[in-house]
TORKOL-4160 file (C-alpha; in steps of 0.2 Angstrom, whole numbers, padded with zeros to 4 digits, m for minus):
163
<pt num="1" X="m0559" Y="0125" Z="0063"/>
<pt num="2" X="m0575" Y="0132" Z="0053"/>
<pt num="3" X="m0573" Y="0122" Z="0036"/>
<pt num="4" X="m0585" Y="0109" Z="0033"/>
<pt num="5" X="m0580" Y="0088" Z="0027"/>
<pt num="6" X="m0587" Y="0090" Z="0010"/>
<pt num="7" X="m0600" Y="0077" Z="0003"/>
<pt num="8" X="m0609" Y="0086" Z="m0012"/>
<pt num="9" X="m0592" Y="0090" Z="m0021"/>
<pt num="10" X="m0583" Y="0076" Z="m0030"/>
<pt num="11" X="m0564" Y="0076" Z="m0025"/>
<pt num="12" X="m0552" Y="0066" Z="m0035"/>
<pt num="13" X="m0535" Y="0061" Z="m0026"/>
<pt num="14" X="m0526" Y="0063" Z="m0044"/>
<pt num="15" X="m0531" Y="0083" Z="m0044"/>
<pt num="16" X="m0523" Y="0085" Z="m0030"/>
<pt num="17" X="m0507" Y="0077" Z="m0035"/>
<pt num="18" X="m0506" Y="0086" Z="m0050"/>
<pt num="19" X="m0509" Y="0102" Z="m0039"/>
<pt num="20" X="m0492" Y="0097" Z="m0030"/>
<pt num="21" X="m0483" Y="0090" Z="m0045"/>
<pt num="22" X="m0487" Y="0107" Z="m0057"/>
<pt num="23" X="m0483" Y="0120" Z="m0041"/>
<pt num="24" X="m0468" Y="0129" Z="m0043"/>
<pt num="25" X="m0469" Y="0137" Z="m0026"/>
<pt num="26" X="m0456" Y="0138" Z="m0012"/>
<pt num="27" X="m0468" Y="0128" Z="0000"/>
<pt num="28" X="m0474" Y="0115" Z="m0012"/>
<pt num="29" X="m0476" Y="0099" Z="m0005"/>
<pt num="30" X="m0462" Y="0086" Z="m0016"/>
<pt num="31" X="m0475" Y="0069" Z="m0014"/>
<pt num="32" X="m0473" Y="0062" Z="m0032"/>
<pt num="33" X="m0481" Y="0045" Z="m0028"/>
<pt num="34" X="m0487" Y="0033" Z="m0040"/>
<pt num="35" X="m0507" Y="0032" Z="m0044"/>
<pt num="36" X="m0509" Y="0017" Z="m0034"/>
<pt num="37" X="m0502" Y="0024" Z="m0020"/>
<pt num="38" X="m0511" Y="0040" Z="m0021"/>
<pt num="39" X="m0528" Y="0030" Z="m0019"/>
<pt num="40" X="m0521" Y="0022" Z="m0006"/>
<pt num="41" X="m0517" Y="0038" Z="0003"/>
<pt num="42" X="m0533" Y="0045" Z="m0002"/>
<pt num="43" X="m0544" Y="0033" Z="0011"/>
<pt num="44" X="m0531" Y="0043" Z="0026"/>
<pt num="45" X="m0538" Y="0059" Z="0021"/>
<pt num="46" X="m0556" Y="0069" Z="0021"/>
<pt num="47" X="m0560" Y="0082" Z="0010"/>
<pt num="48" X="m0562" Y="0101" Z="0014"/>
<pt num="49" X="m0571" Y="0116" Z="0006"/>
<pt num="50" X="m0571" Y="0133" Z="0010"/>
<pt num="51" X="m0578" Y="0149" Z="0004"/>
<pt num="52" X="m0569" Y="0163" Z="0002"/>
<pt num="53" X="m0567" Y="0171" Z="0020"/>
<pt num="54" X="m0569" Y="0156" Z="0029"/>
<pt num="55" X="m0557" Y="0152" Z="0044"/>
<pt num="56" X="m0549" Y="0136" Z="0043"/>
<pt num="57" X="m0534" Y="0140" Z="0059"/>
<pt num="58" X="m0536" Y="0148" Z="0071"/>
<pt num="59" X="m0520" Y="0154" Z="0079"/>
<pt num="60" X="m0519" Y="0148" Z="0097"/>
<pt num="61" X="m0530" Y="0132" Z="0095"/>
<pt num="62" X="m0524" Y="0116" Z="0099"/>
<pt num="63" X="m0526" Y="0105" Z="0083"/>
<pt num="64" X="m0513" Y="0095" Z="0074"/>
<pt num="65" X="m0521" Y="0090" Z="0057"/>
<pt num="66" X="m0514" Y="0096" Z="0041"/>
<pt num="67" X="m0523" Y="0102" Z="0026"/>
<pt num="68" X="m0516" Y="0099" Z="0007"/>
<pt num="69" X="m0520" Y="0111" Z="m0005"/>
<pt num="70" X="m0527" Y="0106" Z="m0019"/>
<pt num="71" X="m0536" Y="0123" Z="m0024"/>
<pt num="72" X="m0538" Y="0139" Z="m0020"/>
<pt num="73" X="m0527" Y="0152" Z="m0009"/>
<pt num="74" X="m0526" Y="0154" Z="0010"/>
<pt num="75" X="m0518" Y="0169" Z="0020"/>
<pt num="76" X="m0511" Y="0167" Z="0034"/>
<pt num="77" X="m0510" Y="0181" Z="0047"/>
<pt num="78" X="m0501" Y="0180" Z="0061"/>
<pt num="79" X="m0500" Y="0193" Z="0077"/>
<pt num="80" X="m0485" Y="0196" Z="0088"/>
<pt num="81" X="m0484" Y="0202" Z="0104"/>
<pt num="82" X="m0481" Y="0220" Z="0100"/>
<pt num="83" X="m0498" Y="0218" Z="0090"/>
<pt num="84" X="m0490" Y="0218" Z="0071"/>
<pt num="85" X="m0499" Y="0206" Z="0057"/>
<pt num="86" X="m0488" Y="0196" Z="0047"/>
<pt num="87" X="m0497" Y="0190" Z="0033"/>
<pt num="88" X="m0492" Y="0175" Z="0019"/>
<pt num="89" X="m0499" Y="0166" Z="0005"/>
<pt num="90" X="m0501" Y="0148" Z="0001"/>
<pt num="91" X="m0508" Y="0139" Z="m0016"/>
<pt num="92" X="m0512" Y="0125" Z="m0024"/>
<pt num="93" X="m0499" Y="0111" Z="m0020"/>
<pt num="94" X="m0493" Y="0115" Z="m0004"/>
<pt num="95" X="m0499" Y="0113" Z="0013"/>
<pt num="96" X="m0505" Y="0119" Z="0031"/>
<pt num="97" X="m0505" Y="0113" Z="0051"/>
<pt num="98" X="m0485" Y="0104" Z="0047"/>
<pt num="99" X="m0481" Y="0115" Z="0062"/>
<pt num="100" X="m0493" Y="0111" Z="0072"/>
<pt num="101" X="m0492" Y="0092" Z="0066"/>
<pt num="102" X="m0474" Y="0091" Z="0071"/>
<pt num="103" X="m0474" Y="0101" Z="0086"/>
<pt num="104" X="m0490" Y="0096" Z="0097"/>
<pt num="105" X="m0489" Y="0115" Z="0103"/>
<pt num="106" X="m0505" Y="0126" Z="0098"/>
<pt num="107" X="m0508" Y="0135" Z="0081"/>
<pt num="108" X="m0494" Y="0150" Z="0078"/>
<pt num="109" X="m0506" Y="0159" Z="0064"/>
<pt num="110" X="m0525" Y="0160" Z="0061"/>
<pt num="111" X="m0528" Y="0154" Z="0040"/>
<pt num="112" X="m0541" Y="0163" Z="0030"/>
<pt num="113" X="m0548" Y="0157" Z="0015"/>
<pt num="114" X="m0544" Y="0171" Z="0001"/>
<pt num="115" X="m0553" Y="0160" Z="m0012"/>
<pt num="116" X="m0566" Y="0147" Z="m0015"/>
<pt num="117" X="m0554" Y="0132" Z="m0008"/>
<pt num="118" X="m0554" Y="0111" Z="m0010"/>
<pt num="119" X="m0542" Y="0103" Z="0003"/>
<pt num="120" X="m0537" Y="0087" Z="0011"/>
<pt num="121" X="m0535" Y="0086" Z="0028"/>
<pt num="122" X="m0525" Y="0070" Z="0038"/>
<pt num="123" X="m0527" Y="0071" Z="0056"/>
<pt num="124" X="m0516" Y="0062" Z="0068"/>
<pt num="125" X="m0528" Y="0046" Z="0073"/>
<pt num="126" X="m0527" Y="0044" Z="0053"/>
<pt num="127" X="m0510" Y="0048" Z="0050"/>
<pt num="128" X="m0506" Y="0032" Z="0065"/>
<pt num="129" X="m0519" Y="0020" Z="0055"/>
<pt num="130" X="m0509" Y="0027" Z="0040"/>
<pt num="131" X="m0493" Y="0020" Z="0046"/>
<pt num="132" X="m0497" Y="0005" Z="0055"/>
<pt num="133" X="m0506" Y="0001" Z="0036"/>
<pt num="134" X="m0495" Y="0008" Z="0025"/>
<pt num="135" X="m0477" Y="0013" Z="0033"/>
<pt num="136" X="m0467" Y="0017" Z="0016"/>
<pt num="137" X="m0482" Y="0027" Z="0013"/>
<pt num="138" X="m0482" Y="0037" Z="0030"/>
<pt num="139" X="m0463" Y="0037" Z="0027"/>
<pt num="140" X="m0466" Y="0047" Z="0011"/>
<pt num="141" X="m0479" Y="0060" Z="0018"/>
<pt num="142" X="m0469" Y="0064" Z="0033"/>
<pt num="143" X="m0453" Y="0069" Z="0024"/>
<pt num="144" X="m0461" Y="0080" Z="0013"/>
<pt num="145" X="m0469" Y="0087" Z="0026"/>
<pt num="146" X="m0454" Y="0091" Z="0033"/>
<pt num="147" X="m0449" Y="0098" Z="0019"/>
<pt num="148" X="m0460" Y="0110" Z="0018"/>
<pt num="149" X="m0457" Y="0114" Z="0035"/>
<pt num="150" X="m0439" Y="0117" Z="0031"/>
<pt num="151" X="m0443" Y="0127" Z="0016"/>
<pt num="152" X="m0453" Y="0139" Z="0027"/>
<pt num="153" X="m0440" Y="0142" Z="0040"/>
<pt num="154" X="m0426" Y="0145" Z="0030"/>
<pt num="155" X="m0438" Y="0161" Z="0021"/>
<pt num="156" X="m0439" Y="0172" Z="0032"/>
<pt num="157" X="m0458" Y="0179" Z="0022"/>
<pt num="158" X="m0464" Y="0159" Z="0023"/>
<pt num="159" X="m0459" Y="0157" Z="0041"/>
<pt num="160" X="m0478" Y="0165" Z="0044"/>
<pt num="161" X="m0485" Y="0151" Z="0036"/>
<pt num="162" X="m0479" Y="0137" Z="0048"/>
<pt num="163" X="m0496" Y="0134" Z="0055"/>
């Protein structure tokens, strides 16, 4: 991953909630938790910025964070073996790396930055602390995730962005 943990930029767990609450995209991640719990989930989770261009999967690699959008838009490209590109979109609200979260097997899809982004990212050491903590909580996150994953297979044009 080329993104950089952001320290100069002032993230605020509540933007990014609102970002998944106000989404009305397929792939929008359905975590309507109460404040509290928000803040709780916030110290499970580093902040990301990227510039537009920047790489933040690489297909191929072995990692298993996710990122939460909070703003912004990444494309997701993805190249078979008979060399074609499949390309998606995902915003504000939704997220990236559930693939690889769920499946231990190496990144399906290289992510772009197509704007100036601010994400949250979990790894998997956080996401255990999580729910050895806060199990209701980690309870919550995974089946949204999984929703999301579900989302994406069933359309067929969102299936590119199972990361």
């Amino acid at each position: 991953m080329n993104a950089t943990p952001s320290s100069p930029v002032r993230f605020d767990i509540l933007d990014l909630a609102q970002a998944m609450k106000h989404s009305n995209a397929l792939d929008a991640v359905p975590l309507n938790l109460q404040d509290a719990q928000w803040r709780s989930l916030a110290d499970y989770l580093q902040p990301v910025t990227l510039q537009q261009g920047q790489v933040l999967i690489e297909q191929g690699v072995k990692d298993r964070t996710v990122y939460f959008v909070e703003s912004g838009s990444l494309t997701v490209h993805y190249e078979d073996d008979k060399d074609r590109i499949r390309i998606a979109m995902v915003g504000a609200g939704s997220l990236l790396g559930e693939g690889a979260f769920f499946s231990h097997l190496p990144r399906s899809a290289t992510v772009n930055a197509g704007s100036a982004c601010r994400l949250w990212c979990l790894t998997p050491l956080r996401f255990r602390e999580l729910s050895t903590r806060f199990p209701e909580l980690a309870l919550e996150m995974t089946v949204a995730m999984s929703a999301v994953l579900a989302r994406r297979m069933y359309n067929k044009p969102k299936r590119v962005a199972v990361t």
